[in-house]
N, C-alpha and C positions, 0 to 999 in steps of 0.2 A: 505303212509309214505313220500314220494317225496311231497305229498300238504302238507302236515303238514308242512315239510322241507323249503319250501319256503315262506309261512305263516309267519313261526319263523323269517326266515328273513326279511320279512317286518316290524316285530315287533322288530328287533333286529335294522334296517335301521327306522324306526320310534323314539326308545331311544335314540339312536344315533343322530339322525336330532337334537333333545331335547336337548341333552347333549351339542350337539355343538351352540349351540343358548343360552344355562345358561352361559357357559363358557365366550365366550365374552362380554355378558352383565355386568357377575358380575363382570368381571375383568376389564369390561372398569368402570362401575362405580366406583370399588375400586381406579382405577387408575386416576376417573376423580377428586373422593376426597382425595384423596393424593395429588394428583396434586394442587387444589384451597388450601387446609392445608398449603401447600408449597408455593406457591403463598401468601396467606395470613400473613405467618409467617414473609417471608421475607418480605415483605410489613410492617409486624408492624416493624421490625427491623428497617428500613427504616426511617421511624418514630420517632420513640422510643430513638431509639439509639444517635443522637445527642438530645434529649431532656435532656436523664440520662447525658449526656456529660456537656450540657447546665448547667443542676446544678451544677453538681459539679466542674465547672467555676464558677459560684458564689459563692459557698463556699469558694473555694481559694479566690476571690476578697473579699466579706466580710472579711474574715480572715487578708487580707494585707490592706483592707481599714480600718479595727480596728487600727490594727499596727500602720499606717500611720496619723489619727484622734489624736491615744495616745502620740506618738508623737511629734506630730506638737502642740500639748497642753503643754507637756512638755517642746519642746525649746518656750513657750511662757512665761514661768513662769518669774519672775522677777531676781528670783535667776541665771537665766540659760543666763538672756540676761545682766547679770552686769556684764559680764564677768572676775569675778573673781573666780578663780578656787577652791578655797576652800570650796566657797558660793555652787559652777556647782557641785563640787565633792560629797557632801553630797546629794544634790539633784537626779545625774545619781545615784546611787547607789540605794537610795529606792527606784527610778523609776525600773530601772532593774531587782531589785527584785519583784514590783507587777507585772510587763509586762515579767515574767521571761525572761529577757535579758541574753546576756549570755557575752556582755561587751557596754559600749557607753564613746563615746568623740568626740570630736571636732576637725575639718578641719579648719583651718583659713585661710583668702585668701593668704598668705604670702607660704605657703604651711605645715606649723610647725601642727603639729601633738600632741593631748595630749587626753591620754585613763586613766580610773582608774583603770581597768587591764595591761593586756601587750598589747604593741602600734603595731598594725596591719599594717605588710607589704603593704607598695605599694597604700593605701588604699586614698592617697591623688591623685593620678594620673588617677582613676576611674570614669568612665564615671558619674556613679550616685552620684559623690561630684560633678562635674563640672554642671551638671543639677541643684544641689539644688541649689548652684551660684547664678544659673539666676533667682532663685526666685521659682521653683518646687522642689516638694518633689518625689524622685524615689526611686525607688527598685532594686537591684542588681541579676545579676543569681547566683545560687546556686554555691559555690566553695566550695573547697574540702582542708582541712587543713590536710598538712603532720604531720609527718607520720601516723597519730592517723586514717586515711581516714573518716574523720568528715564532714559531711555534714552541710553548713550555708550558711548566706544570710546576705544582709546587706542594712538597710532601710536609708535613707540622705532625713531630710528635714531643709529646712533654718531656721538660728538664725537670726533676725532680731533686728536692734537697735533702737533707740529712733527716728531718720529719715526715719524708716520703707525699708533700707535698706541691705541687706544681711551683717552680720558683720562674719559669721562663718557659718559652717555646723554640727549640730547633726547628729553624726552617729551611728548607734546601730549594733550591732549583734548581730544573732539572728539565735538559733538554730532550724532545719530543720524537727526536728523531728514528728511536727504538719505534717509538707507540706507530707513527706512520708508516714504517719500512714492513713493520707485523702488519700493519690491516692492508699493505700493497702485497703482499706475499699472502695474505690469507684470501682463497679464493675458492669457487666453487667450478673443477672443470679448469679447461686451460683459459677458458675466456669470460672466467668467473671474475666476480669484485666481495669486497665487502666495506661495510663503513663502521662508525662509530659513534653514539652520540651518548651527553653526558644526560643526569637526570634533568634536564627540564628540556629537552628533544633536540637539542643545538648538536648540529655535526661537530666532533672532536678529531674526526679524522676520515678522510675520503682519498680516493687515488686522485680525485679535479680535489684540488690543495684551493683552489676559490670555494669551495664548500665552506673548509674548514676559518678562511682569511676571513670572509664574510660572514661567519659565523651564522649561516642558515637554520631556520630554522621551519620544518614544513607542518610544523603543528599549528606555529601563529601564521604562517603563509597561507595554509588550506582556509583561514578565514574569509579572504577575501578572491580566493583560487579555487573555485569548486573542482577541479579538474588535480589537486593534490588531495583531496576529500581523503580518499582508499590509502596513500603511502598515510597521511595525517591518524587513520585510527591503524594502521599497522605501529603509528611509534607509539601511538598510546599503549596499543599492547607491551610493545617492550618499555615502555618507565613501566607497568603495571608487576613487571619482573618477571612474565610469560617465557618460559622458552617451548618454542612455538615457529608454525610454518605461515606463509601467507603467499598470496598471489595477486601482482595489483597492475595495474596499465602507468607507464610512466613516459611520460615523453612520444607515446601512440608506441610503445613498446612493450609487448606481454612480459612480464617481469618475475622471477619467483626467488625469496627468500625463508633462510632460519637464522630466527635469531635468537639468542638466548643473555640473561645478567649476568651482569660480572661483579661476582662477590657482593657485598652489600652497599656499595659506593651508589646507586644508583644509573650507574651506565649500565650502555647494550650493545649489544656487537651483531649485525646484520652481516649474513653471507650468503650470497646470489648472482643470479646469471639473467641475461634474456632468455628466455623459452627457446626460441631459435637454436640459441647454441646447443643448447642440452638434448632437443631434442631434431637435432642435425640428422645424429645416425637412425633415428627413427624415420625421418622422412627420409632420408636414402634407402632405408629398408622399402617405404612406402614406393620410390621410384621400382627398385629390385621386384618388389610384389606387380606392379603393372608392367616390367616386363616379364619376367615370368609369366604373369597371367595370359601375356599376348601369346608367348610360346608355345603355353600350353593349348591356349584357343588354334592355334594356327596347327600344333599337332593333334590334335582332337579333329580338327576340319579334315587333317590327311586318313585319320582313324574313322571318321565318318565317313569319307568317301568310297573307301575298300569293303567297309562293315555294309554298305546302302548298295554298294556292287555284287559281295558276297550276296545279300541277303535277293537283292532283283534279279541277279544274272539268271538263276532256276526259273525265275516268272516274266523271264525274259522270252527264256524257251520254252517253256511251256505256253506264251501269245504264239509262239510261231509255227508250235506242234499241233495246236487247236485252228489257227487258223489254216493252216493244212489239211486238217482233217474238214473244216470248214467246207472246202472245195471238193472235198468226194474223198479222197487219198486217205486211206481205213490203216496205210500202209504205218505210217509215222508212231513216235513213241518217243516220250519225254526221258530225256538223257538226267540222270542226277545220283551223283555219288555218295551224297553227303545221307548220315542217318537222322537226321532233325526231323523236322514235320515238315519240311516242303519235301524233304525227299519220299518221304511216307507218301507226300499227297501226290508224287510225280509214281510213286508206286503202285497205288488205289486209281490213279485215273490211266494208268497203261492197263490192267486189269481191269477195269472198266471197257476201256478201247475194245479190249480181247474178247471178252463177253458181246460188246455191239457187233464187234467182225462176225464171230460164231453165229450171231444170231440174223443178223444179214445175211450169211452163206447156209443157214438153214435154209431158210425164206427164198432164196432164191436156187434153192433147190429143190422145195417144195412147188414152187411156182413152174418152173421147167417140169414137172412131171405131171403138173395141174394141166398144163396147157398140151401136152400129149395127150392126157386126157379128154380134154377136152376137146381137140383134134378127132381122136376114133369118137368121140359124141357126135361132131361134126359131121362125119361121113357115115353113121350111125342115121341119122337122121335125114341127112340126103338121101340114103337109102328109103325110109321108110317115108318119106314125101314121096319119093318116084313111087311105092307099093300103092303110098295112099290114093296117087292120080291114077293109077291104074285101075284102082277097084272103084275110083271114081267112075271113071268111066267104062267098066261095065257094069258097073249099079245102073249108069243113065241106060244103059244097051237096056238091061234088064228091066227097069222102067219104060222104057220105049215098049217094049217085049210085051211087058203086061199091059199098058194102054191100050196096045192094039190087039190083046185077049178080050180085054175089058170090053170093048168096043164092038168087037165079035161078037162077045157072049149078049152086049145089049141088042145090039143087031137081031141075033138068032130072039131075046127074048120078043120083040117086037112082030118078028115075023112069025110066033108062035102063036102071041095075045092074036096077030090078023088073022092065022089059021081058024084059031079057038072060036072067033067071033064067026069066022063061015061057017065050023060047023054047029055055032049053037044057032045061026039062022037056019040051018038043015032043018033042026027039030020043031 
């Protein structure tokens, strides 16, 4: 019971060896392609993510380079550069309505102001009329009309007159609604976003439209916000004109963007996601890898316990064939079919056995003929003990015999010497 006992335990420290050798395996390779998934995903992000950016920067600039084209065609018209307002006025009007404008008039160097809607604050003093001036066509950032919280923009390219000199500036206005509806449909993934900001970091457009109301801005915010720090030098990057990747914490949210310029207006267009979402199917892979791994541990455990039975079952019996023989029984012999080395060594130790039998059954067949032997020695010597006390005893006969010759003969010498002496008194 105590062999068995120990036996088990080899076989239970055999599965065991097994088990801990699947485990790490499987779980490093779970973890090495989790790892390269991860690796790789991020990598195409890397990639990818100012590409999607990239576009849809050219779609905004196609869209403003339309604008700007239609335009610049318009104040070319003859109607538009006679400068007479009745002639201008019929003309903005159909134009506005095929370019759904949402009003257009004229800036004259003088600074006088004339619109076929209502005449737009301020609009004369505006960086992008003082631009057309000099002879380019700009584009304005997105402003915010009280109190309706209206989002627009406003395009200025030069009227030119018969001296091919700036006489006036067309200016349009132009509702936002394209620009926001592109940066809601531009996105990275299904639960991607993207935003917009002009050149000095102020959001122009965001899917939370209080972005764009309030006009934020996280460049002057990060001043007094250490905690905006990271989004704050990502927009520096993009006014810088980078197109480019980044990855920042926002809101206790891993975050990752591409963003790239759009034409040379000095905006930028961000497209991104939380981490989370992107890499959703990675960690579900990562779930799939820990089950798997359980699986495979769990069948590894059944492939260890067969492979630990195989391999003890032979040195199972051969405890039971030794300890048989243990007890005298020469008879026994390790059973083993297999040609490995245990069945080799269950072959060597029955040839082994056979040799001890033979030499056992020599021995005790030697010993059976010794002791016959030594039996006729036995009676052998019996014999020659009885001879010996016989000749013992008539040695003593014979000794008796001569003492009492001896004895005689001193006798006679005695009675000779008393003769000798009477007759030497004779003389």
């Amino acid at each position: 019971m105590k062999n068995k006992s120990r036996n088990a335990s080899i076989r239970r420290k055999l599965t065991i060896l097994i088990i801990l050798l699947i485990i790490p395996v499987s779980t490093g390779i779970g973890f090495f392609a989790y790892y390269q998934a991860h690796s790789a995903a991020r990598k195409q992000l890397a990639e990818n993510a100012p590409i999607v950016a990239r576009f849809g920067a050219n779609q905004i600039a196609n869209k403003l380079d339309v604008y700007i084209t239609a335009l610049e065609g318009v104040a070319k018209r003859s109607e538009i550069r006679s400068m007479e307002w009745k002639l201008q006025e019929d003309v903005l009007k159909q134009e506005a309505a095929r370019l759904r404008l949402m009003n257009m008039g004229f800036v004259y160097p003088s600074g006088r102001t004339i619109f076929f809607d209502a005449e737009i604050d301020g609009i004369a003093d505006n960086e992008i009329v003082k631009t057309a001036f000099s002879g380019i066509s700009a584009v304005s950032t997105v402003e915010i009309l009280m109190p309706e919280k209206k989002t627009v923009m406003y395009i200025a390219v030069p009227v030119r007159g018969d001296d091919n000199k700036t006489s006036a500036v067309l200016v349009s206005q132009i509702d936002t609604k394209w620009l926001l509806l592109l940066i809601d449909n531009m996105m990275y993934g299904t639960n991607g976003y993207s935003y917009l900001i002009d050149n000095h970091g102020t959001f122009i457009g965001h899917r939370d439209r209080s972005f764009v109301i309030d006009k934020r801005n996280f460049i002057k915010e990060a001043e007094t916000k250490p905690d905006l720090a990271d989004i704050a030098s990502m927009f520096k990057r993009m006014l810088s004109g980078e197109n480019g990747y980044d990855e920042i914490i926002y809101e206790g949210k891993e975050r990752f963007f591409g963003f790239s310029p759009i034409g040379k207006i000095g905006w930028s267009v961000a497209v991104g996601s939380d981490k989370i979402n992107v890499f959703k199917p990675i960690d579900n892979m990562r779930q799939g890898i820990v089950i798997a791994t359980v699986v495979f541990i769990f069948i590894g455990t059944i492939f260890a316990f067969f492979l630990a039975r195989s391999i003890t079952a032979p040195v199972l019996n051969a405890v039971d064939v030794i300890k048989t023989l243990s007890e005298g029984n020469l008879t026994c012999r390790i059973t083993s079919k297999s040609g490995d080395e245990i069945g080799r060594m269950a072959g060597y130790f029955n040839n082994f056995i056979d040799n001890l039998h033979s030499i056992i059954k020599n021995i005790s067949n030697n010993a059976s003929e010794l002791s016959d032997r030594a039996d006729a020695m036995s009676v052998s010597a019996d014999k020659f003990s009885e001879n010996a006390q016989n000749q013992a005893s008539a040695a003593e006969e014979i000794t008796a015999t001569i003492e009492q010759i001896s004895a005689g003969i001193e006798n006679i010498n005695v009675e000779s010497v008393d003769q000798f002496k009477d007759l030497g008194g004779v003389h």
